[in-house]
N, C-alpha and C positions, 0 to 999 in steps of 0.2 A: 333355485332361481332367486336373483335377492329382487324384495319386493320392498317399493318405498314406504314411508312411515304415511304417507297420505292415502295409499291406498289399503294398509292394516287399518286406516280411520272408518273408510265407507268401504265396508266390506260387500254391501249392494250391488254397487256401481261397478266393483273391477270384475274382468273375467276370472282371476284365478291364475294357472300357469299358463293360459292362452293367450292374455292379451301381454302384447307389448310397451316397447315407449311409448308407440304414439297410439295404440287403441287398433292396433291392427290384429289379424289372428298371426301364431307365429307357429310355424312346424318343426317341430322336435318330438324326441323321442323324451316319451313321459307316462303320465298316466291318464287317465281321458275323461273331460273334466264335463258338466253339465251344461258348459254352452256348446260343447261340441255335439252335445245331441240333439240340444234346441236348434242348432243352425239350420237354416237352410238348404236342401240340394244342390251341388253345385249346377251351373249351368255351362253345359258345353257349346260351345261355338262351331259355328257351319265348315269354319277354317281351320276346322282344326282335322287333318287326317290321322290320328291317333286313334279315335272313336270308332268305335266299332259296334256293331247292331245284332242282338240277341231278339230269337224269337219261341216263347212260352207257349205252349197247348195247358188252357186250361184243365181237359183231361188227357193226361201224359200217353195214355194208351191207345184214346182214341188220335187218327188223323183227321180227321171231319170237325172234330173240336175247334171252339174260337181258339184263334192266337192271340197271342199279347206279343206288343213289340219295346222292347228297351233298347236304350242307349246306355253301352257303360267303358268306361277308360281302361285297356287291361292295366293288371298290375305289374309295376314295373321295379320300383326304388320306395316303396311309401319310408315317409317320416314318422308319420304318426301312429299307435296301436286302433284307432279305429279307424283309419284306412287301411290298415291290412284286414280284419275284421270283417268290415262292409265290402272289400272286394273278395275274399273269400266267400262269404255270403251270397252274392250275385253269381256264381261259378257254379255252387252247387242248386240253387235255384234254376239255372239253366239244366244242368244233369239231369233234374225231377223233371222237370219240363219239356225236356224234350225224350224221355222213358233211355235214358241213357243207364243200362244196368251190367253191363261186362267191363270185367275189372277195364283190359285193354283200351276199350272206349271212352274210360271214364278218363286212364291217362288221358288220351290224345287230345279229350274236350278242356282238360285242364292245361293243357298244352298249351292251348288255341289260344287261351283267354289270359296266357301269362308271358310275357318278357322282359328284357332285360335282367336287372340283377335275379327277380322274383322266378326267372323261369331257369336260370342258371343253376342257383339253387333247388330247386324242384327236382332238377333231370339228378343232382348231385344225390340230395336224400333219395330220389327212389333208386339211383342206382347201390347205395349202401344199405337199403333194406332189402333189396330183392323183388323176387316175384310182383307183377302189378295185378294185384285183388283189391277186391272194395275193403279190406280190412287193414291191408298195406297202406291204401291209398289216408286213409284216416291217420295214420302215422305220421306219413309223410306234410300231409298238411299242421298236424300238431309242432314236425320239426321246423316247419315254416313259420308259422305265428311266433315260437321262442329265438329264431335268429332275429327278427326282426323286430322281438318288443326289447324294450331294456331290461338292465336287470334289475332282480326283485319286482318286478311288474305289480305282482300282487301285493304284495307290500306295500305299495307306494298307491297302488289306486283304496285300499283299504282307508289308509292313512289320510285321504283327501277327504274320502266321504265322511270320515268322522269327525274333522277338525276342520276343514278347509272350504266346503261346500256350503254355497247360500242360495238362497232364492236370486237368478238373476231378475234387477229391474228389467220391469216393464210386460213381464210375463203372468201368466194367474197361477195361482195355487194347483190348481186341475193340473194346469201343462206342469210345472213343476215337478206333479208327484208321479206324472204319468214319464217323463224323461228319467226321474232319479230309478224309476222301476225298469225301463231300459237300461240304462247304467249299471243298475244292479244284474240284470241279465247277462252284459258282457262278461260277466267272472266267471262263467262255466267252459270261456274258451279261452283263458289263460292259465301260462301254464304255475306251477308242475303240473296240477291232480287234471285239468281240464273237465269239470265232473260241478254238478248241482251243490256239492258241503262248499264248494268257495265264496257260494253270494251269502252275500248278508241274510239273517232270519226275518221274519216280517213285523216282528217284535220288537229286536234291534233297530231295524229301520227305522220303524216308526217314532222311536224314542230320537232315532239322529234328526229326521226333520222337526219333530217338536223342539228340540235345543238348538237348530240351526236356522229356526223362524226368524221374521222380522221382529222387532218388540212391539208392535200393535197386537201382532197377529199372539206374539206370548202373554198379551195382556187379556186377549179375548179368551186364551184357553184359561188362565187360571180364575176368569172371572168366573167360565163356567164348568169350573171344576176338572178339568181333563186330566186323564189319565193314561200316558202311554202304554202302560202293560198290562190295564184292563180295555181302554179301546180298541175302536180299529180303524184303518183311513179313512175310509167314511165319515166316518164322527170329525174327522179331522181336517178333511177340507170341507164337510158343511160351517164348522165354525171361522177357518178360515178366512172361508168366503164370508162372511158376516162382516166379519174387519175390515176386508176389502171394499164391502159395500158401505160401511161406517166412513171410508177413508174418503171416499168418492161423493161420498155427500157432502163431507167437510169442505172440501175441498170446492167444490159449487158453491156453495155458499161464502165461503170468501172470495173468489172469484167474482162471484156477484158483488158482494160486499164493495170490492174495488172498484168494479165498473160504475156501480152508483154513487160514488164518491164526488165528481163533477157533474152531478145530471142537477137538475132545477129541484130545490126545494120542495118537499109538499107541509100545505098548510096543517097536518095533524101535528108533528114533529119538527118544522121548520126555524123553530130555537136551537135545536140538537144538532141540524145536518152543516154539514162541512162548508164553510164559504171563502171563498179565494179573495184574497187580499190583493187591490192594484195596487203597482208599485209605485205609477204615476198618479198624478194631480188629477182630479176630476174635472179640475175647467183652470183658465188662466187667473182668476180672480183669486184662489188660493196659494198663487204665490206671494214672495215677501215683495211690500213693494219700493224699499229703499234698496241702492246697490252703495258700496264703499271699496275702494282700492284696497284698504287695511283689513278690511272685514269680511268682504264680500257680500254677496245677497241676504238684507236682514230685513227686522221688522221697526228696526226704533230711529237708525240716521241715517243721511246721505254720506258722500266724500266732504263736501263743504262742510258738513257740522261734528266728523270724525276727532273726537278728544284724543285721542292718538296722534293721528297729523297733522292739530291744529298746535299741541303741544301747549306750554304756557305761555305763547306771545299771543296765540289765537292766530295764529297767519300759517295759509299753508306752509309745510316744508318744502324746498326745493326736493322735488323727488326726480330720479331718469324718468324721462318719459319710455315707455317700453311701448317695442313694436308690435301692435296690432293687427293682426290680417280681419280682414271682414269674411274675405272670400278664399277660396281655393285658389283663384287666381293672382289674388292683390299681390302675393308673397314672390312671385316671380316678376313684377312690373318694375322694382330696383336691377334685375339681375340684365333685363332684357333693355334694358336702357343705359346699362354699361358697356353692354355688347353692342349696341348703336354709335352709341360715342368712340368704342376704339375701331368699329369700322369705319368712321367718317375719318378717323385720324389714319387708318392705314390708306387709305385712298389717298388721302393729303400728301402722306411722303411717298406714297410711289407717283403722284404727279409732279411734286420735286424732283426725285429722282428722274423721270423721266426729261425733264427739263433741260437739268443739270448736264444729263449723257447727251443730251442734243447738240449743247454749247461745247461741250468736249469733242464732240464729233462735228463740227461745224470747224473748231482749232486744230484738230489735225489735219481737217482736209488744206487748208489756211494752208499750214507749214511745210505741206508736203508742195503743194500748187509753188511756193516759196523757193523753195531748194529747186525746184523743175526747172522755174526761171536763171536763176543763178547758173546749174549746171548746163545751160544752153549756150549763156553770156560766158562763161570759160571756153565752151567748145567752140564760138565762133571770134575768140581773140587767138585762140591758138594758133584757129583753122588762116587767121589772117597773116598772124606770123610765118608760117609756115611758106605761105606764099611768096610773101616778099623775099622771104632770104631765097628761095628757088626763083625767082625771077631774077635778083642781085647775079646769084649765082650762073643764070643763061647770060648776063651780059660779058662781054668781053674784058681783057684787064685792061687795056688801054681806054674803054669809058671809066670803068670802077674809078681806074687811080685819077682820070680826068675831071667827070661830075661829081662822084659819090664823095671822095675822101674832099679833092676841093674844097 
């Protein structure tokens, strides 16, 4: 797994192969590293119907004996080699516990407590071994742990513990040595040999956690002499712990240190202790009390007697006047009083405007009223015409050619 350059820096701080990008735990198939022993149990949920409930007699033979009751997940798919592990563990702790000793019932308890992938493979090795005796059954569980660790298993969890493994922060020494001796323990159940020559000797050991110390903790042994292959653990987290208790006091003490950093003075040492500097004036009298456009706030001229922009006539320079605000408000009094002036002026031409459509509408009605007269005065000279010639016309010829043409 590639591991950044910052966390080969603080070898402390990271988990190892378990921790991720972002500081999560991650499951794979690997070798099983010392925070996975530190961890915590996990904590199953009410909601969860997977769970399932096991019940222990403290004495296997008697029925009258107290029970003990567990909670445990059977095993299904694990990722990890110390989830396969710790639920095999829980299975055969149920067998003892409930005096479970014929081959047949031992299958059937291990039955019980296993599916999915885990139990698939189970039914497959014992049907490839045969007969189900307690001596089979030991088989079959060995072929189980080797499908489901990676390979070279031993190898690689060797490999951690002697190069790879640190004291995680925030742990003691005690828990430390009492996890890597668990750790150590899981080698007798992988495979090949699955047998006590896999774990580390107590010797060896001893010598990987003195070289895989913090450097306080390596400064405390060589000060007082240690010796991993004549000591023994004992020896080696009493001094431990000595470091630990060195570090802890350091550690208060400057803590302290800083806390008293702003506190009041005391008159034994009150030359020596820390005093905060204001940034401001202690009163108005200590400002400068000349001001100058050229200058600004000083201590020796006003604007009127600035040799700058009095120049060599001695008379101010025309300078711009620049716009000052006093206030928050002053800067908006220009803007709000141009907006006045074009409202007064939009009002003005819409009352012209209004005006103006009035007199337009006042002239068409004019010229329409105009025409109305006119086209009456044609319709009643027509209407007169018309008459006459139809009356000319009822007279007889003998008046026509008499009066008319006459």
């Amino acid at each position: 797994m590639k591991v950044s350059a910052k966390h080969a820096k603080t070898p402390r701080t990271h988990k190892g192969f378990s921790k991720g990008k972002n500081g999560d735990m991650v499951s794979y198939l690997g070798p099983i590293t010392i925070e996975e022993i530190l961890a915590d149990a996990p904590q199953f949920s009410k909601y969860d119907t997977t769970i399932r409930e096991m019940t222990l007699r403290t004495e296997p033979t008697n029925e009258n004996s107290p029970v003990i009751k567990q909670k445990f997940k059977p095993l299904d798919n694990p990722t990890r080699v110390l989830e396969v592990l710790q639920g095999l563990a829980v299975i055969k702790a149920g067998v003892i516990g409930n005096n479970v000793t014929t081959g047949p019932l031992m299958y059937a308890y291990w039955k019980g407590c296993l599916t999915g992938t885990a139990l698939r493979k189970f039914e497959e090795f014992a049907a490839a071994i045969g007969t189900e005796t307690a001596a089979h059954l030991i088989a079959v569980e060995q072929q189980l742990v080797k499908f489901f660790a990676p390979r070279e298993v031993l190898a690689q969890q060797t490999r951690y513990m002697r190069h790879k493994m640190r004291k995680p922060y925030g742990h003691s020494t005690r828990q430390y040595v009492g996890a890597v001796n668990t750790l150590n323990s899981k080698f007798t159940s992988l495979p090949p040999a699955y047998n006590d020559t896999q774990a580390i000797k107590d010797t060896e050991l001893l010598d990987v956690l003195a070289s895989q110390a913090p450097q306080s903790h390596k400064d405390m042994l060589t000060d007082q002499g240690f010796d991993p292959l004549t000591e023994n653990v004992d020896k080696f987290i009493e001094l431990c712990e000595r470091a630990e208790t060195k570090e802890d006091i350091s550690n208060r003490s400057t803590s302290h240190k800083k806390s008293q950093r702003f506190t009041e003075p005391d008159s034994s040492d009150s030359e020596h202790d820390y005093k905060k500097k204001s940034k401001r004036p202690t009163s108005r009298t200590s400002r400068s009390p000349y001001y100058c456009k050229e200058h600004g706030r000083n201590i020796t001229h006003d604007t009127k007697d600035c040799k700058v922009i009095l120049g060599a006539s001695g008379q101010l320079k025309p300078t711009k006047e620049k716009q000052v605000y006093k206030d928050y408000q002053s800067k908006y009094k220009k803007k709000s009083r141009d907006l006045h002036i074009l409202q007064l002026e939009t009002e003005n031409e819409k009352a012209k405007w209004k005006k103006a459509y009035k007199k337009l509408e006042k002239a068409k009605k004019a010229n329409s009223s105009k025409e109305g007269e006119t086209s009456t005065k044609n319709n009643e000279s027509s209407s007169d015409k018309e008459d006459s010639s139809s009356a000319s016309a009822s007279l007889s010829p003998w008046f026509q050619s008499t009066f008319i043409v006459g």
